[in-house]
N, C-alpha and C positions, 0 to 999 in steps of 0.2 A: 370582614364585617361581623362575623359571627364572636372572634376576640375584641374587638373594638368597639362594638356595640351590644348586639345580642346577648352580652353578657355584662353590659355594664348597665346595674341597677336604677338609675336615674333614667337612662333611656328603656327601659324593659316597663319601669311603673308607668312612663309615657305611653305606652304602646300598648300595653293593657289597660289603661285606663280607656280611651281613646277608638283603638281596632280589635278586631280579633284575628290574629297572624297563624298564618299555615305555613308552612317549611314543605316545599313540594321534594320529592326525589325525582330526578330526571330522568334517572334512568329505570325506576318503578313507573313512570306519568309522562312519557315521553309526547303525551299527544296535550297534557296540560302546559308543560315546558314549548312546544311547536308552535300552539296558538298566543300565548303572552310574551315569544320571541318574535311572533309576527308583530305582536301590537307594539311592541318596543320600537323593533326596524322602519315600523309606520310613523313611529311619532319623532325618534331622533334618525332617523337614517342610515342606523347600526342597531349592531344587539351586543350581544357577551353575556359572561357572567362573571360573579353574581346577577342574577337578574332580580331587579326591586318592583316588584307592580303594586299599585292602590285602588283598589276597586271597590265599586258600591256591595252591595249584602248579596243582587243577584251575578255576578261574579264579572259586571261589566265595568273595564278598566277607563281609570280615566289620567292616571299618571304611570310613567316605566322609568327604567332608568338602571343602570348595572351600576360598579360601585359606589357607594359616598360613605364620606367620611362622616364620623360622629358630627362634626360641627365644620361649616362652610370655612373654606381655606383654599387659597391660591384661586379663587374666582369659581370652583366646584361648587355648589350644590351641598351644606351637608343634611345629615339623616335627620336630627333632632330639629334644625329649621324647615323642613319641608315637612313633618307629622305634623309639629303646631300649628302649620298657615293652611295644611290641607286638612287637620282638622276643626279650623276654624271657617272654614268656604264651607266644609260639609253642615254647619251651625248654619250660618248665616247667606248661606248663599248656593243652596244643595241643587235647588233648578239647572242653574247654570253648570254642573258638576257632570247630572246627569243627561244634559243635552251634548258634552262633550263626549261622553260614555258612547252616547248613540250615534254618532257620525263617525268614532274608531270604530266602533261595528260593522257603519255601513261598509264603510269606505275597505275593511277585511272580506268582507264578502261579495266585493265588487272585483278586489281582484284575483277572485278563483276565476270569476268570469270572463277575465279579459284576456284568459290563453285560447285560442284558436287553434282550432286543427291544422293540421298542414302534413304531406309525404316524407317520411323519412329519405333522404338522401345519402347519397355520395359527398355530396358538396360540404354539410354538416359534418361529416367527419374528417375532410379535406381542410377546413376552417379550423375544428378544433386540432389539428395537427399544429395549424400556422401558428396557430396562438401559442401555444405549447412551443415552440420553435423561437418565439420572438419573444418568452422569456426565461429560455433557457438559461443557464450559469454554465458557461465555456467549462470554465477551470473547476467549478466546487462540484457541478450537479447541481439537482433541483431546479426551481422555477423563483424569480423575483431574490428578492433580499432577505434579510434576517427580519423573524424568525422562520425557519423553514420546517415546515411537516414533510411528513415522509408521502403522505396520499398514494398508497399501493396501485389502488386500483387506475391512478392517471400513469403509472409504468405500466403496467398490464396492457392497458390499452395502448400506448407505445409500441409495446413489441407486438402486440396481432397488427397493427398498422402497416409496422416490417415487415410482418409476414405476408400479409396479403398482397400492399402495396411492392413489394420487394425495395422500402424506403431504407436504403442504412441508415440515414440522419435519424430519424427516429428509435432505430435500434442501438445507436450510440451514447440518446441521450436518456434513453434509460438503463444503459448499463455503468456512463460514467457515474448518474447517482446512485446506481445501487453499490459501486464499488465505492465511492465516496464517503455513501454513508455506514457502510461497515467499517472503513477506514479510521471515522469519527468518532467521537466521545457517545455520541448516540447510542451506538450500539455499545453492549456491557461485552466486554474481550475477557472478564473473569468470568461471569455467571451466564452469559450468553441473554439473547435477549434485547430488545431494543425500547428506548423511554419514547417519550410522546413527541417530541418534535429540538428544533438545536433552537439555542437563544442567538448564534448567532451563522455568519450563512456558510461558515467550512463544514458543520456538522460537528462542531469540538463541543462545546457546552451544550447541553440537554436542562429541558424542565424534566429532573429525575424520575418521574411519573410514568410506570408501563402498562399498558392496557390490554387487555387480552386481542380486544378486535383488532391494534393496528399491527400487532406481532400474529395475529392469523394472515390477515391479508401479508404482508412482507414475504410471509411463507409462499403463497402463491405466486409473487412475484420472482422468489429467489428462488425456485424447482420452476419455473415457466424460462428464464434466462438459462438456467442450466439444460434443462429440456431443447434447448435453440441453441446454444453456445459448445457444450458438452464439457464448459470450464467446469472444474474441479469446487473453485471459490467460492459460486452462487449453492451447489450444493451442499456444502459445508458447512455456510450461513445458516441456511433451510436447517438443518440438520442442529447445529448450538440452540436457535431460535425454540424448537421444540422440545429439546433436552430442559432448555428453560423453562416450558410450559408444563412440564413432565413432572420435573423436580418442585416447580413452587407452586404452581397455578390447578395443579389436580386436586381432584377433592378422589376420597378413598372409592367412591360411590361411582365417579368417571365422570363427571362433571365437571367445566372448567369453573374456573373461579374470574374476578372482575379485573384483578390489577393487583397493585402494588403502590403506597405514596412515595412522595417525590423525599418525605422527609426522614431522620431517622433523632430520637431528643428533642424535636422541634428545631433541627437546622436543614436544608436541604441539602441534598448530596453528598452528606457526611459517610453513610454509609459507603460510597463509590469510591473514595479520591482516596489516597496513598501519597506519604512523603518517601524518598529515597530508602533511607536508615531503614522504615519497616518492611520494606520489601528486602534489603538485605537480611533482617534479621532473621527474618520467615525463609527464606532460600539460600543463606548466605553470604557471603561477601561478591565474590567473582562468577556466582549463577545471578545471583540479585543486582548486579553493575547489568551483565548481557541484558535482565530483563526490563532494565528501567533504560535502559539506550531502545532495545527495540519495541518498548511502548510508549515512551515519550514522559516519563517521568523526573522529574527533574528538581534539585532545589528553589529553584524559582518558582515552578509550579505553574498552572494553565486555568487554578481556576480559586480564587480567594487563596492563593499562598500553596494551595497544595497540589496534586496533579490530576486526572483524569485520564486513565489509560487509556492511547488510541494508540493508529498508527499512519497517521497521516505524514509523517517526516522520515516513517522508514519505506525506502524503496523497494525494500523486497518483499513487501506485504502479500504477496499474492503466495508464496511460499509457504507460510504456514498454514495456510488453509489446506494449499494442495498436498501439502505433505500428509495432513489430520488424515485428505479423503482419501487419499491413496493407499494409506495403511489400514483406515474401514473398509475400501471397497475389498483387501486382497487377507483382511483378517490376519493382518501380520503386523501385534506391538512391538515385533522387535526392533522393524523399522521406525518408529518414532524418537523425537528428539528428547527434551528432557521436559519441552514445555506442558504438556498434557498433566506431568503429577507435580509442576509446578500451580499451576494454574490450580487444580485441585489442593495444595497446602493455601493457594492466598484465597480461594472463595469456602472454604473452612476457617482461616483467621476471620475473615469477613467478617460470617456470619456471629461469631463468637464475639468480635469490639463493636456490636452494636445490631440494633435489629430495623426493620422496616414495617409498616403497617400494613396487613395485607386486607383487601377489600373483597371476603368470600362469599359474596353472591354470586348467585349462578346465575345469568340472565339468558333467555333462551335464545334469539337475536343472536348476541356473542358467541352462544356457545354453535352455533349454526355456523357461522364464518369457520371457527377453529375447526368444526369435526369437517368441513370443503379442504381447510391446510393442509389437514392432515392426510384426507386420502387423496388429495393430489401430489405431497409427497411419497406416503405409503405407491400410487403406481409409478409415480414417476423416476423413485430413487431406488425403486425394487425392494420396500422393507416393509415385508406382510405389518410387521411390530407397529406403524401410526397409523393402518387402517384398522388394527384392532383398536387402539385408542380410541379412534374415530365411530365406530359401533359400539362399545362401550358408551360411550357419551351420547350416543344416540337413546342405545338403550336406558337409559337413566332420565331422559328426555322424555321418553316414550311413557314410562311408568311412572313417573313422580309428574309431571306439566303437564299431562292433557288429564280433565276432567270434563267428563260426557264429551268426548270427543271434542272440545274446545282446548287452545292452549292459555297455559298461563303464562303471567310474565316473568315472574324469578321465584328462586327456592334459595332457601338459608336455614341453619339448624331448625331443619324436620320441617320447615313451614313453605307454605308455597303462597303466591298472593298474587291478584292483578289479572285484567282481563289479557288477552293475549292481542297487542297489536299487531299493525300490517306487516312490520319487521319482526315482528316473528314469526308468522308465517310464513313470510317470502325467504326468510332468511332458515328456516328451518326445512321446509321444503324442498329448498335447494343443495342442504346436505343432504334427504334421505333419495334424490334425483342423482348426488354425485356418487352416493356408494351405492346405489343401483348398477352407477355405469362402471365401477370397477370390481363389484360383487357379481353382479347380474342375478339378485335375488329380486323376487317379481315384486316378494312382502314389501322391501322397500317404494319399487313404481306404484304398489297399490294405496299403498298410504299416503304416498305426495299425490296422488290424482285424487284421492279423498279430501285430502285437506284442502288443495286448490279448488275444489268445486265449494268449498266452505267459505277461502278467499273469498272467493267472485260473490258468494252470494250475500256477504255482511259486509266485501269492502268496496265495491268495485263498483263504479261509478257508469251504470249500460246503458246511458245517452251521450257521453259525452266522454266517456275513457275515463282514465285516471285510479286509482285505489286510494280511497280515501286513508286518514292516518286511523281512525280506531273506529268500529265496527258498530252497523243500523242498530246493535239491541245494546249500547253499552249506554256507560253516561253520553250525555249528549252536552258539548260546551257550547260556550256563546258562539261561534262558528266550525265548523266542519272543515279540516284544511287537509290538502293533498300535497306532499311532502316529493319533490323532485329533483329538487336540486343536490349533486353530490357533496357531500360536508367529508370529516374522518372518516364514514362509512360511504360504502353506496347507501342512496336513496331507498326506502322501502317500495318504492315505484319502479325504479330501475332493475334491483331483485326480482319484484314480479314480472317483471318483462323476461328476466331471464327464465324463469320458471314454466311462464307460456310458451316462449319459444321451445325451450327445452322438451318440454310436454309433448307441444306439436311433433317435434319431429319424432320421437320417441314412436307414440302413441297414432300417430296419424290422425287423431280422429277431429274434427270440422270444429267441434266448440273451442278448442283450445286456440283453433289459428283464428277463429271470428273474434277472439279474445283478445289475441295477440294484436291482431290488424285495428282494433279501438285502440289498445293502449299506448303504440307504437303511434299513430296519429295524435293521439293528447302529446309525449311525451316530444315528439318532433316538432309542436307547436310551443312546448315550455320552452325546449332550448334554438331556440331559431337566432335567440339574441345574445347567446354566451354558450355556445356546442362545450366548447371544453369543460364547464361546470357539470356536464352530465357523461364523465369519460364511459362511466358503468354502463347506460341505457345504449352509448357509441360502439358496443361490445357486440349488442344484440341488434343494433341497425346492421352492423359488416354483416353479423351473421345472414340475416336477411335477404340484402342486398347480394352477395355470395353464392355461389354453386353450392349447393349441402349436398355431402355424401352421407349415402348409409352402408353400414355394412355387417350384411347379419350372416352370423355363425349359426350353425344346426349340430347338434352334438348327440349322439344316439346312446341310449343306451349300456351296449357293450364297448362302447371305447374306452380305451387305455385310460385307467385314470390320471397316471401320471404324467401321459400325454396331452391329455383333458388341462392338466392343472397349470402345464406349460404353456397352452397356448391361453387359457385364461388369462395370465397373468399379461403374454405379451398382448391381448385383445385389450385389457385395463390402461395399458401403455399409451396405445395408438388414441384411445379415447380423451386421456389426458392432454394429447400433446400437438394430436393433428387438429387444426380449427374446423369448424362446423362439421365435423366426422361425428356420427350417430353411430354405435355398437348394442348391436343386439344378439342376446346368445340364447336361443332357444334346442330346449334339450326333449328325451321323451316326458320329463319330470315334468318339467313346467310350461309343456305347451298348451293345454289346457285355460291353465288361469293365463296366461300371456294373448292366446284367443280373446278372451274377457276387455286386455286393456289395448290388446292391441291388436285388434282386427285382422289386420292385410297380415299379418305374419301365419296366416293359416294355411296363405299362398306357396312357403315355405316349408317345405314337409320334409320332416327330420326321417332320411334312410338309413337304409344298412349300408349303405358305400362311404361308412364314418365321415369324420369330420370335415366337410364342407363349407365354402364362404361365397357368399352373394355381394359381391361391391356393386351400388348405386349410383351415380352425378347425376346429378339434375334431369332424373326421370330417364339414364341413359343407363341400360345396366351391362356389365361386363358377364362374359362366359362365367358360368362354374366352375372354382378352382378350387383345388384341397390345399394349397401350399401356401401358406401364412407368410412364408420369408421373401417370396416373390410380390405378396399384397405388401408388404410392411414399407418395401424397395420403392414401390409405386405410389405410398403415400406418403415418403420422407418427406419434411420440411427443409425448403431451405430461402435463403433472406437471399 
């Protein structure tokens, strides 16, 4: 629209003469983009974008519509007939305009009110199972037909279903599409990395578009399959996946950046695709044949004439990954093949026959998802290196985006801007929750209990549950919308869910679970009628519904530091990997401030008979033991 219109002079003197037009950013005004995607889906029964709204001067909509064409064709709607007729009703017939204005209104704020409470269940997550099971893809992975998104957080929830449930079905169907879709054109096999979703349903063709957030969550999913499987493949993914975010997506400062476009010259996926001849020339004759057999490169070509490296037709796919992780895990190149400084000659040609757009906003949201990838990799793959990443971008967080204790919502050369909404919060809070639980530094638990008390009190709705989308002192739009349902991201609702729970068990203390048990009720009344649209908030129901263990270390002192630092790491581990397991490590350091957030740990008193561990179940607690190897045995996963 913006080439076809917006920039064609005949329609622009239209539009100025006529309206005064705003250009919203989505991802700056995500709670402006919320409410005029509601009013869209109320009036045609869908949204999308582009989104087109027409509203009166006080910002009440009376027409929506995503894209048209300059001029009406194939029976569409186009742009240039619909400004002259709706600015000739606004002339001649403006009453009528805005009594339709007021009945979209009603009728938006009538339906925040028609979700009812109801009890989280069992059944709810049992249902969202089925569903997910009755539209699974036997053979490709994923859920339904083309186009298929990757939606991380509906695997995630898959595999704790395995886990708890001891379901394989469910453990299968999210490992065939995670293998699937590395398999696929989806994922970049040169520069590592995966694009936004496949155009069609093997996962071969991608909208070339990669996004920081769905390449965070992926991460979580592909270190949570490896954590359960102890295949080689998913960690290997995890592992390219971040290299990718390392190498393009970092800003010097440690902040992640938004993405990357789909286009390079203005053609899409020009950048990605390879004809035969140039992969020979770049690796030569008879290494450049091996590597276009075993990526599927070919003169025919898989995508407008040219190719798109996957590996969906080579059967020994699983091999080079395990080969990659086998010589990382054992620190030995010499075991590697040739592919590695292949791979490095063709993503240096790459970059050199053409370039990509990159999108370097920081937005705080995103970068909250990436810094949870990262040190759920950093404990789960053993590699201190992405939880400093992960504190690094915290810290950059911390000192550029919060002013007067409020966050903001993006940073870009030197500037910051935007009041800080629910999602970032929730989604911020929950990184500085996750490098708590594998730092055990208190600074981090003190900060997220700060800021979630700041939640509660600008978003959070204490008659009725829910977190609203943007905060009591902000602007205020024509209605106030609470945002549930899981889209690319989890919900900024189902985030805060996790963060209360999180909190609760942490922290123990009575506001967080009073909090938790409101929200948990709104959120079990939104999805009563589609459990699967809300996999994220299905996370923190298991957890719920579940025996929660805690398990608190006491570390004195005079102990061994290197002993200290071993068992740190493996305590980070268990946290990561065991579901609803809580880890607390109180030291003589920081028992003090840990008293402050968390009370009952005072019951716990750090002695001179070093390093000790307290396992909890459900209010059940075990003997005093000092042997980590013996606890770790006892709380092995298995499907």
């Amino acid at each position: 629209m913006e080439q076809e219109s917006f920039e064609n002079e005949k329609i622009a003197e239209l539009l100025n003469r006529e309206y005064v037009c705003v250009k919203v950013d989505r991802e700056e005004r995500p709670d402006v983009d919320s409410v005029y995607m509601s009013v869209c889906q109320a009036m045609n029964g869908q949204g999308g974008w582009p989104l087109t709204i027409l509203m009166t001067p006080d910002c009440r909509p009376f027409f929506s519509g995503t894209y048209l064409p300059p001029r009406a064709r194939y029976g569409r709607a186009g742009l240039t007939e619909l400004l002259r007729a709706a600015a000739k009703q606004w002339k001649e017939n403006r009453q009528t305009l805005l009594e339709n204005a007021g009945q979209i209104e009603t009728y938006l704020k009538e339906q925040e009110r028609r979700i009812v409470s109801a009890q989280p269940s069992m059944a709810m997550v049992h249902q969202a199972f089925r569903i997910f099971a009755d539209n699974f893809d036997q053979k490709n992975g994923g859920f339904g037909g083309a186009p298929k998104f990757p939606t991380p957080h509906n695997l995630i929830f898959l595999m704790d279903y395995a886990v708890r449930e001891k379901n394989k079905e469910a453990m299968s169907m999210a490992e065939t599409t995670l293998i699937q879709m590395y398999r696929g054109g989806i994922f970049d096999h040169i520069g590592g990395g995966f694009s936004r979703y496949s155009t069609d349903e093997r996962w071969l063709v991608p909208h070339f578009e990669k996004m920081l957030y769905d390449n965070a969550l992926l991460v979580m999913a592909y270190v949570q399959a490896y954590g359960l499987t102890g295949r080689n493949i998913y960690a290997e993914v995890a592992i390219e996946i971040l290299s990718y975010v390392e190498n393009e997506l970092t800003d010097k400062q440690g902040g992640f950046y938004c993405g990357q476009d789909a286009d390079s010259d203005g053609v899409e996926g020009k950048y990605y695709v390879f004809i035969p001849n140039e992969i020979k020339d770049i690796l030569g004759t008879d290494e450049g044949e091996r590597f276009c057999r075993k990526y599927g490169i070919t003169g025919r070509g898989n995508f407008e004439g040219k190719s798109i490296p996957n590996l969906l037709e080579n059967e020994a796919f699983e091999e080079i990954p395990d080969q990659q992780f086998a010589c990382r895990k054992n620190k030995n190149t010499a075991c590697e093949d040739n592919r590695k400084e292949n791979i490095k000659k063709l993503y240096k040609y790459r970059i050199s026959r053409t370039h990509l757009h990159k999108d370097d906003k920081i937005l705080v949201s995103w970068n909250g998802w990436m810094i949870c990838a990262c040190v759920k990799a950093g404990a789960v793959l053993k590699e201190k290196k992405y939880i400093d990443l992960a504190v690094r971008a915290e810290a950059f967080i911390h000192q550029t985006l919060m002013k007067n204790g409020r966050l903001q919502v993006r940073y870009r050369d030197g500037d910051t801007t935007g009041e800080g909404k629910l999602d970032d919060y929730a989604c911020y809070i929950l990184a500085l929750l996750e490098l708590y639980k594998v730092t055990f530094r208190t600074d981090y638990l003190s900060r997220a209990s700060l800021l979630a008390q700041t939640m509660l009190q600008q978003f959070f709705d204490g008659q009725r549950g829910g977190f609203y989308l943007y905060a009591d002192d902000a602007e205020q739009l024509i209605v106030r919308t609470k945002e549930n349902y899981d889209g690319a991201m989890p919900s900024g609702n189902s985030t805060a869910a996790r963060v209360l729970q999180t909190l609760s068990e942490i922290t123990g203390l009575t506001k967080w679970q009073e909090a938790l048990e409101k929200q948990m009720s709104y959120l079990a009344g939104a999805m009563e009628s589609y459990p699967s649209g809300h996999s994220y908030a299905l996370l923190t129901i298991m957890n719920i519904l579940h025996p929660a263990k805690e398990l608190l270390c006491t570390i004195p002192a005079d102990a061994n530091p290197d002993n200290s630092n071993e068992v740190l790491k493996q305590l980070s581990y268990l946290s990561e990997t065991v579901p609803n397991l809580t880890v607390i490590v109180k030291t003589t350091a920081n028992a003090n401030e840990l008293k402050k957030l968390a009370p009952y740990t005072e019951n716990y008193p750090v002695t001179k008979s070093g390093i000790q561990f307290y396992l909890c179940t459900a209010n059940n607690c075990m003997p005093l033991v000092s042997n980590l190897d013996q606890l770790m045995k006892d709380l092995e996963v298995h499907i």
